[in-house]
N, C-alpha and C positions, 0 to 999 in steps of 0.2 A: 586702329584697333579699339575694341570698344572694351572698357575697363567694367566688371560687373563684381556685384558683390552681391549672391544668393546662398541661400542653404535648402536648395534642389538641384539636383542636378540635371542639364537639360540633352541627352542623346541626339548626335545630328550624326547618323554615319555617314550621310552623302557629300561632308564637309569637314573643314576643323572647324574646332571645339575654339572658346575663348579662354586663355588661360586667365584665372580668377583666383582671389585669395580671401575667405569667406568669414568676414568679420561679423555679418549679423548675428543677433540674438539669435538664441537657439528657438528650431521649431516648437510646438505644443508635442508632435512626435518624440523629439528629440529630448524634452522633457522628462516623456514619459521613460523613456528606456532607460535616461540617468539615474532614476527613480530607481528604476528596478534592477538594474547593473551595475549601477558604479555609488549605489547609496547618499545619492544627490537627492536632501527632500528640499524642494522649493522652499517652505514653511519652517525649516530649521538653518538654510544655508547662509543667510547672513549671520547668527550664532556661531557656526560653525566657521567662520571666515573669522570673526572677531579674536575668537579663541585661539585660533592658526595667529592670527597678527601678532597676539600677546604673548605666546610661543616664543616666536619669533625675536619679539624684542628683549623677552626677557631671558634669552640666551645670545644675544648679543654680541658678546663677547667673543664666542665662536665666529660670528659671520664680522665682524670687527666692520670697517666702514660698509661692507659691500647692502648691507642689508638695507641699507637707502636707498638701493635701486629698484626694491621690491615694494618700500614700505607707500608708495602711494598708489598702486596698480593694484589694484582689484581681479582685473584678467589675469595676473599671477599667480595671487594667492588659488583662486580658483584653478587655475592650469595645473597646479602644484596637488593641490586636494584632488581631483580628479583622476590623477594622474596617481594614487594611490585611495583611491574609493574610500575619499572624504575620510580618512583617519587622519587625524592630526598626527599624530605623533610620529606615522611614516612620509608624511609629507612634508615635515621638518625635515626629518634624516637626508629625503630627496636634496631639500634646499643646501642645507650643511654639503650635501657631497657634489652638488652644482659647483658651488664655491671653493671647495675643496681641489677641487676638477680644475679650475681655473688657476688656483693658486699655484698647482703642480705642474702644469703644464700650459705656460706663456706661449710659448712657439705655436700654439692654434689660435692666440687670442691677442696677443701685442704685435702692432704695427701690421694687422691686417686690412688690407682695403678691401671695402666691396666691389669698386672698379675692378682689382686685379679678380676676385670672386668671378666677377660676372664674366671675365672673359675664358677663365678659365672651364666656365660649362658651353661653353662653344665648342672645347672638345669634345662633350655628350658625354663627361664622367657623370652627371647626374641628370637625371628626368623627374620634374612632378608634375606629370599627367593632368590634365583640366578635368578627369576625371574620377569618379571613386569607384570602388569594388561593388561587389555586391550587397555588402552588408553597409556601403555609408563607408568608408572607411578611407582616409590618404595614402595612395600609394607611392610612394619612392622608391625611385629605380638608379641602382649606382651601378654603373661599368668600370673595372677597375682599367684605368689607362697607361702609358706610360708618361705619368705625370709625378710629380715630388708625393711621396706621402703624405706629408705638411699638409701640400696644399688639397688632399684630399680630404682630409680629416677639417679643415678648414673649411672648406664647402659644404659639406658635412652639416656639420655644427649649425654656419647658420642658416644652412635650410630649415634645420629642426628647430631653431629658436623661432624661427618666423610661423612655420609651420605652426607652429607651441601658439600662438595669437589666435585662431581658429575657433571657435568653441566648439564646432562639430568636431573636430579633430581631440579636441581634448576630453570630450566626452566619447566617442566611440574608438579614438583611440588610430594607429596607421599598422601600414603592412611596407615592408622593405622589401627589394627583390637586387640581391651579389649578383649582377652578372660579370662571370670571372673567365670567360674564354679567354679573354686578352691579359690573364693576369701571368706576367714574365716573371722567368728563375729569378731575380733581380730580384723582383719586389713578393717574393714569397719566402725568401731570405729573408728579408730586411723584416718579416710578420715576427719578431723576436717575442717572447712571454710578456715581454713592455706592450708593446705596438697592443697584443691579442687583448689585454686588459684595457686599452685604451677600448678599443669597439664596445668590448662590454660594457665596459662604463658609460661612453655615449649612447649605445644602443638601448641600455635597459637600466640604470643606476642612478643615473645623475641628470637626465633630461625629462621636465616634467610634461613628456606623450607618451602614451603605451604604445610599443610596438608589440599588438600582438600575436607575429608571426614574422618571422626572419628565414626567408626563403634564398634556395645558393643554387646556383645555374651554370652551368658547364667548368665543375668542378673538375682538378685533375690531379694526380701525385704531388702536382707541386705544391697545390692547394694543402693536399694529406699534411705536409710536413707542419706547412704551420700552423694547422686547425690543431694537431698534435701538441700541439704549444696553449694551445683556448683552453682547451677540454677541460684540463684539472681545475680552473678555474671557473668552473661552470658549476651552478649546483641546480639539481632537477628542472629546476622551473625555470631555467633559460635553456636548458638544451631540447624541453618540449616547444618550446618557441620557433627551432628551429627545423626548416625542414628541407634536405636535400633531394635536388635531383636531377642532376646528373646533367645528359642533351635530352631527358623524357619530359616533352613540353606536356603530355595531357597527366602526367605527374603534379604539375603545375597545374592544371585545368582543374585538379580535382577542388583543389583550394579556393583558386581565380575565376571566375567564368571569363570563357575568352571575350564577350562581350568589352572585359573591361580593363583588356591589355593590349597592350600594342602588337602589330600584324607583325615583326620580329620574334614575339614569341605565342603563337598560333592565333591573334587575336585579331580587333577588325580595326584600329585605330592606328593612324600613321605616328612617328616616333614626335614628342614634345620634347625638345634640347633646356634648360633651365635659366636660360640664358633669357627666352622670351617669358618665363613666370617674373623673372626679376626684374622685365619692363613693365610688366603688370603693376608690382610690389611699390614700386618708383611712384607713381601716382598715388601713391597714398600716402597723407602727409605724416599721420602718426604710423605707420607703419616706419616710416624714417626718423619720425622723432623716438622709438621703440632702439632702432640700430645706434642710434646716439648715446642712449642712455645705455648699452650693450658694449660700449667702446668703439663703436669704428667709425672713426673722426669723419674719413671721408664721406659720412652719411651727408654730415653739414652742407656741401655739394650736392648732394643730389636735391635738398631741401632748394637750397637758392635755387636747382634746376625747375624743378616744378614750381613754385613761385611765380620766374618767369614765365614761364608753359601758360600756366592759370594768367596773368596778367596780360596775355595777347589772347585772348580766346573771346 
């Protein structure tokens, strides 16, 4: 498999696609539209980083040790600023409520491996597509399985912090797609006002990428119960984010052009499982030194894995 790293994307319908995870600089395009959307001026954004930084340290005290894992990464600050159209002050709150996020809830963050991650998208509870929408944008696709919560929200998570590395991504921001046919009375129970707050907060609160547009596919009663549980906890501008619709895939189309979905849901591209992005991800070596300084030990392994890989080549 040939490991690439672009900011184009290249259309092969007669084939698959390479899955890729897109570290270059941003295009002269991709410039421009920061520019004009998300209040990125080239000419002020090291000012404005500086200012984020000193923010930052000089509330400290709130982010207590954790803020040393931000304080020499550049691609964070930035992910963070973008991810709230370069306002410092909202881009703080993001950081505080990342941290926040983590301190309250261990069980998505201690003593997870990415080994067990990876095998767990073998089940196909998550896809990220080698491809983007029509506007530029990362599409992720979660199927709810009959899998632990946990460890949904766990895959989750670090798709989106890897994801979060991207600068295309953090400047034009991704689009999510619930597909919930397969989601059981069991775990539509279990969506308690806890659990509904947890999505929120990773989906739009606490993770510095916009998603914006949270799409829900083959919804049913059982779904109703626990969305029932979301709602109150939604205030306008996330429940315009989202958009239901039902088994109506050109519902979907109106959004998505099918060009740039998988033939499961009216499109032209065979299904990508997350399991082969994550081999992708594996050859890159700071992309693993990124998951080390994120907490998950067993990244170390994967490091020594490509090491060797590289030393016989």
């Amino acid at each position: 498999m040939t490991v690439f790293c672009s900011n184009k994307m290249s259309i092969q319908e007669d084939g698959p696609l390479e899955p890729s995870i897109d570290l270059g600089e941003p295009t002269e395009d991709l410039i421009e539209w920061a520019k004009e959307h998300i209040n990125e001026d080239p000419d002020k954004r090291d000012q404005v980083i500086s200012d984020f930084r000193d923010l930052i340290f000089f509330n400290a005290r709130v982010l207590e040790e954790n803020v040393l894992h931000i304080g020499p990464m550049t691609n964070s600050y930035c992910g963070s600023l973008r991810a709230r159209h370069f306002i410092v002050k909202l881009a703080h709150r993001l950081i505080v409520n990342y941290y926040n996020f983590k301190e309250s809830n261990p069980q998505y963050f201690k003593d997870v491996r990415i080994e067990r991650l990876r095998e767990l998208t073998k089940h196909e509870i998550i896809s990220v597509p080698p491809y983007k929408d029509q506007l530029g944008r990362r599409t992720l696709i979660i199927r709810i399985a009959e899998v632990e919560v946990d460890e949904i929200f766990q895959v989750l998570i670090v798709t989106i912090e890897l994801a979060a590395m991207e600068p295309s991504v953090q400047i034009k921001g991704g689009v999510v797609i619930f597909d919930l046919s397969d989601l059981s009375v069991s775990q539509a129970w279990y969506m308690t006002p806890t659990i509904a707050n947890h999505i929120i907060q990773i989906a739009v609160k606490c993770f510095p990428v916009r998603l914006e547009k949270i799409h829900i596919l083959h919804q049913s009663w059982v779904f109703d119960i626990g969305y029932n549980f979301v709602k109150p906890l939604m205030n306008d501008n996330i429940k315009e984010r989202i958009a239901f619709h039902g088994d109506d895939l050109e519902s979907l189309h109106s959004y998505i052009d099918p060009k740039h979905l998988p033939e499961r849901y009216g499109g032209i591209h065979k299904d990508y499982p997350a399991d082969i992005w994550f081999e992708c991800i594996r050859k890159h070596d700071n992309v693993i030194e990124h998951l080390i300084e994120l907490g998950y030990e067993d990244a170390e392994t994967l490091k020594g894995q490509l090491h060797a890989e590289n030393s016989n080549l």
